[in-house]
N, C-alpha and C positions, 0 to 999 in steps of 0.2 A: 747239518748237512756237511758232508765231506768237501774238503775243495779238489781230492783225488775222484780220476775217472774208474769206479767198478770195474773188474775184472772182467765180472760174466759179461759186459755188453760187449767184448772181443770172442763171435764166435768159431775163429780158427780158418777165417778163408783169408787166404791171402791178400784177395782183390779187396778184402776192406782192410789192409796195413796204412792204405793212402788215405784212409777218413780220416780227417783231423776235427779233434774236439777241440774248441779254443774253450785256454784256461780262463779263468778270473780277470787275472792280475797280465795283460798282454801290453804291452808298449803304446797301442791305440788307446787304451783304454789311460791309459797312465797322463798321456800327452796333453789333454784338456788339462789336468788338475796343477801341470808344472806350468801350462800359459798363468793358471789365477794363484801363481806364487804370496805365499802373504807376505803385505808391505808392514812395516812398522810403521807405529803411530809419528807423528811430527812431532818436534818437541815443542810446544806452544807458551811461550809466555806473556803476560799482565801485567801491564802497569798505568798505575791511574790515579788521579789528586784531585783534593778538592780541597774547600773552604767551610764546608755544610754542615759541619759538624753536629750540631742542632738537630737536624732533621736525621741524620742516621741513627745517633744516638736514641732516638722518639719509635724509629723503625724497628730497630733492636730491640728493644725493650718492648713491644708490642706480640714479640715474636715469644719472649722468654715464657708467659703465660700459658700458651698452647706446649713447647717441649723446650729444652735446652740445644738441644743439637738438632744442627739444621746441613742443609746439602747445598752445595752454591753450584750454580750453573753458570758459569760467566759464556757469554757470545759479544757479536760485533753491537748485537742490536741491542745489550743490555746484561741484567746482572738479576737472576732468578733465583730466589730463596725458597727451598721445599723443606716444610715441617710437617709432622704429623703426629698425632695423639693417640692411642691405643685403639686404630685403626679405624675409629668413629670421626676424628677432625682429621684435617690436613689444610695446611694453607698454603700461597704463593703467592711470594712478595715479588713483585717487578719493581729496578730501577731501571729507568732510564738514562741510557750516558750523557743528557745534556747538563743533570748533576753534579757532573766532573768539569775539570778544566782541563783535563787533559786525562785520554780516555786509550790505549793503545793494548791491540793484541794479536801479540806478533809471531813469525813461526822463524824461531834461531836454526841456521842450520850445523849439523853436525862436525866433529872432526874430522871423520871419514868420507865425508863429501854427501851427506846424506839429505834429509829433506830442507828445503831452503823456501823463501816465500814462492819463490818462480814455481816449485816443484810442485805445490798442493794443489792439486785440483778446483775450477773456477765453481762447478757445483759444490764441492766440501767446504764448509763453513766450518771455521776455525772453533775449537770448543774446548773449556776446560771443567772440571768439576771434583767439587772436594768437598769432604765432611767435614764440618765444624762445631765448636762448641758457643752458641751466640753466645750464651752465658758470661762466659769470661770478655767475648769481644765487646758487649753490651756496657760492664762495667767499665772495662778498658773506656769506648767513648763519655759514658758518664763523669768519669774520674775526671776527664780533661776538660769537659765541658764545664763543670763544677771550679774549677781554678783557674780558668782563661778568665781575662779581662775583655778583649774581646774578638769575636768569631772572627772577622776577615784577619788578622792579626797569624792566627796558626794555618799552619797548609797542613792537611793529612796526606800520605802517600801509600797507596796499598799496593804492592808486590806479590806476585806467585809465578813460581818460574816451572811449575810444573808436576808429575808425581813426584813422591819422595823429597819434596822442598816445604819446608814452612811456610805459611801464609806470614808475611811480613807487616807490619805495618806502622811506619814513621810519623811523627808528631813535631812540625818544625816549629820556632818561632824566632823571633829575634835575639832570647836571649838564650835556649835551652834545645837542643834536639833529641827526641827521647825516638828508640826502638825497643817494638815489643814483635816476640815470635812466637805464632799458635801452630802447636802440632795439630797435622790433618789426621783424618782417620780413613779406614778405606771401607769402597762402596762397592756392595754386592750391585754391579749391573743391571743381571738376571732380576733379583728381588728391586729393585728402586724400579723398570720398566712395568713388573707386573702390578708393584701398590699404585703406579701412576696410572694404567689404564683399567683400573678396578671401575665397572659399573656405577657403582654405589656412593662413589665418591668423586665424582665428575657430573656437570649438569650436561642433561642431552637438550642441546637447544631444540630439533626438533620439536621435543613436547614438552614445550614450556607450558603452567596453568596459570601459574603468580609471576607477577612482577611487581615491584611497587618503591617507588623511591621518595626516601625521606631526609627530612634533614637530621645533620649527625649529635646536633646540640642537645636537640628534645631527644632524640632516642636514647642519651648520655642521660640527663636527668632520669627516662623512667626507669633504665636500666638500675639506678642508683634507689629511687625508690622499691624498686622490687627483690633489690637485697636486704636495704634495711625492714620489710616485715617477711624477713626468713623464708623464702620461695624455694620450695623444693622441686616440683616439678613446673613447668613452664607450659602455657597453651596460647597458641597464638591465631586468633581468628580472624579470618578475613574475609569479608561478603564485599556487597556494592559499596563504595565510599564507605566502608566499614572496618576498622583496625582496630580489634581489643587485645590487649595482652590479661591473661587468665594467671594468675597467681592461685597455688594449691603447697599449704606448708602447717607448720603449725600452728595459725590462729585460724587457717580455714580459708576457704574461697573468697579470692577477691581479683575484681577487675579495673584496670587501668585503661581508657578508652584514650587512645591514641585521634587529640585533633584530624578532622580531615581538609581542613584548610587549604586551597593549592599553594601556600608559599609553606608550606611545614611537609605537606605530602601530597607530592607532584601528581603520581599517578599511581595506579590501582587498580589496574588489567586486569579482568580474571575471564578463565577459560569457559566461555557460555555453556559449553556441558557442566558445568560447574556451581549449582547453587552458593554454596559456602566453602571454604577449605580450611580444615582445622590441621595444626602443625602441634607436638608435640614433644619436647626436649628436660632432657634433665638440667635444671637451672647450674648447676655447677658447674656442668661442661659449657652453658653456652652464656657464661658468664666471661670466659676466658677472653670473648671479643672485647671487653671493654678497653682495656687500653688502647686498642684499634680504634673502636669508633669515638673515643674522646679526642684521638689525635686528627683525624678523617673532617672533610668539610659535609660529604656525601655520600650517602649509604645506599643500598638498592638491594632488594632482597628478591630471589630468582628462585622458585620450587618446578622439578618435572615432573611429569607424572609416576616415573619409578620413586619417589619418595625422596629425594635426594633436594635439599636446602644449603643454599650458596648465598651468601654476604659480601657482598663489592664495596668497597670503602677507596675514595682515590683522596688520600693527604697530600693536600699542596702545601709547598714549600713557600713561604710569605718571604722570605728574604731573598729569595730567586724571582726575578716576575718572570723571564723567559722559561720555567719549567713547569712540565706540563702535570707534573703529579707524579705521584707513587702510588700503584697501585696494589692493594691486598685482596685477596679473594680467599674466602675460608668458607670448604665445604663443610657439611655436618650430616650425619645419619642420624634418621629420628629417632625417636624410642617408639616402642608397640603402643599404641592408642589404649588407652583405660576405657571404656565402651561406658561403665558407670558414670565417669566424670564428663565423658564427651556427648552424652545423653542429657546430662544435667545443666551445662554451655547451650546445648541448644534452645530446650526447652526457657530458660533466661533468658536465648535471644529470641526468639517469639514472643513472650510476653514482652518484654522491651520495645521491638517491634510494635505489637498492636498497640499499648500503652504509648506510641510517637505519634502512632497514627490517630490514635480514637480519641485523643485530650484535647486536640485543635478543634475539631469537631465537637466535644461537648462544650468546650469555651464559647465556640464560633453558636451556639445554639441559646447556649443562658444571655449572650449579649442578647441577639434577636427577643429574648422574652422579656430584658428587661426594658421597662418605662423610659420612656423619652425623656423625663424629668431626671434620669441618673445620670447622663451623659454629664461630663464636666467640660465646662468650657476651658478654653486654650485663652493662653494667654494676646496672642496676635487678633483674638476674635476682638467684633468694635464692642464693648462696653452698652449697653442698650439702657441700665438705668442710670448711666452715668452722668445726666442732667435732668433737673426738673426744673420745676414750675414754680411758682410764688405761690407761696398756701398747698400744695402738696406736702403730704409726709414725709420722710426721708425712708425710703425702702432699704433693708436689708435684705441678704440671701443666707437662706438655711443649706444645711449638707444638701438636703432634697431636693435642692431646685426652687421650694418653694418662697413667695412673696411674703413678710408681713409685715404689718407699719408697728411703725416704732411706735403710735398712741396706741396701739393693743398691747405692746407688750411691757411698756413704763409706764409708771405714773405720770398724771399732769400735776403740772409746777405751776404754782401759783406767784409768781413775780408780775411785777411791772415790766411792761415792756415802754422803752422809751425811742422815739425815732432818731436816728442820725444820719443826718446830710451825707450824701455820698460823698459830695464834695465840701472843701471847708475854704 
């Protein structure tokens, strides 16, 4: 479309010289777009220490398994790690500032008289974000954690004063102050917005079907047996008070029945349209949780109905008693359900089923038929032949129940008997 007005619509009267066609591009139109002039961003800076050394280092390291580079989100209200895995995991780590002793994020104002704290907006929450390699930062705290004598002893300090600045990060102590500098990398916006509101990888609380929360120790233990007999793919079943984990690898199907104890596994919701719910992962990918949930007190496992499986783990910090946890949450996308092997789970859980049910009942039947005589007596029960008479037998008991005197079953002894005085 032309932004020029056609010729032929002038057709040569005079009286229409005074029609005005307004252009595009007119000064009304212009006026709006210079009121919403674009502001620059603030220049925001970070700075924040602690003593915790232990526990970040634990976090770190939890994180490297899932990818090496991760996305920090810092705000007022805390310190947001986004990882993800070849589009299948993704996780987020939350700290909380009460971690810190000193937690500050501030907005410097410029040379030219530019944004200042007064100047940001009371809706606008201060924010920064940067690409990182945990990798290197992970060993970074390793390192020092590994050579300290002890934790309250060092102050760590972490600095970021904004884009185009190094993430800093000091290590003080009595007798050594060491600085290390990680270059950041830069964040597609557009792309980090759209994998974060990805469907597939977010739980819709709405339609939740599972929930179920357990403790992190035993899940640590079965997690550890199901690698050592080589678990390739993973099946994770869940009915009423029912949690098996399904092993499929190469020595062949095996299952691990998850206690339903309430101090081992709290609870075990599931959606009443919902007879069973079978979950299906490839073990390698979701193997990568373990150093999370070895670190974790508490674990909670959250499925929607879109297919999408979420893992909660909040590690508490023991050396801090005022902090409330770190919290990890790590989505995962299933794998396509094998129809042959999730056909062959069930069928094993019905038969296991009726075989829970129907053996109490044959038990509960063969007691009723058998004899009065087989009942064994209890110990607390009173003794009934446990005195006799003068000139009675001495009774024995058989397996059976049954009586028989001792002159049926020994010989008689041919001795003298001699009387003796009870008393002397």
């Amino acid at each position: 479309m032309s932004l020029f007005v056609d010729s032929s619509q002038d057709n040569g009267d005079d009286d229409d010289d005074d029609v005005y066609i307004p252009s595009q591009y007119t000064e009304n139109s212009l006026s709006p777009r210079r009121a919403n002039a674009w502001k620059p961003k603030p220049e925001v800076h970070f700075t924040a220490s602690t003593n915790q050394i232990a526990h970040l280092s634990d976090v770190f390291q939890s994180l490297i398994a899932i990818n090496s580079q991760a996305i920090v989100t810092i705000r007022s209200s805390g310190i947001t790690i986004y990882s993800t895995y070849n589009y299948t995991i993704n996780v987020h780590v939350t700290i909380d500032p009460a971690l810190f002793n000193q937690y500050e994020l501030t907005c410097e104002p410029k040379a030219n008289g530019g944004h200042a704290d007064g100047d940001v907006d009371a809706e606008e929450e201060l924010e920064l974000r940067l690409g990182i390699d945990i990798n290197l930062i992970a060993n970074c705290f390793t390192s020092v954690l590994n050579t300290m004598k002890s934790e309250k002893l060092i102050s760590c300090t972490i600095i970021y004063q904004g884009d185009g600045h190094p993430l800093v990060i000091e290590f003080d102590d009595t007798l050594i102050s060491e600085q290390l500098e990680f270059y950041t990398f830069y964040i597609d916006q557009d792309e980090l917005i759209e994998n974060e509101q990805l469907g597939n990888s977010r739980i819709n609380y709405e339609n939740v079907i599972l929930e179920i929360m357990l403790k992190s120790d035993v899940l640590t233990n079965l997690l550890q047996d199901l690698y050592q007999i080589d678990t390739e793919i993973l099946f994770i079943y869940c009915a009423d008070e029912v949690l098996n984990f399904i092993s499929s690898g190469s020595i062949g199907m095996s299952k691990l029945i998850f206690p339903n104890e309430k101090s081992i596994m709290e609870k075990l919701p599931i959606n009443k349209s919902y007879q069973h719910i079978i979950s299906q992962f490839k073990f390698s990918d979701f193997y990568k949780i373990f150093k999370a949930v070895r670190l974790s007190s508490k674990c909670k496992f959250i499925k929607d109905a879109d297919g999408c499986f979420s893992i909660q783990l909040i590690c508490k910090n023991y050396q801090q008693s005022g902090y409330p946890g770190t919290l990890l949450t790590i989505n995962m996308t299933e794998l396509d359900h094998d129809q042959h092997l999730i056909d062959w789970i069930l069928q094993d859980e019905i038969e296991h089923t009726t075989m829970r049910y129907t053996q109490p009942h044959q038990q509960e039947q063969q007691y009723h038929e058998m004899p009065l005589t087989n009942i064994p007596r209890l110990a607390h029960e009173p003794l009934i032949n446990s005195f006799k008479r003068t000139g009675d037998p001495i009774s024995t008991k058989t397996t059976n129940g049954t009586k028989k005197s001792r002159q049926q079953t020994a010989p008689k002894r041919k001795t003298k008997t001699t009387n003796v005085p009870l008393f002397l």
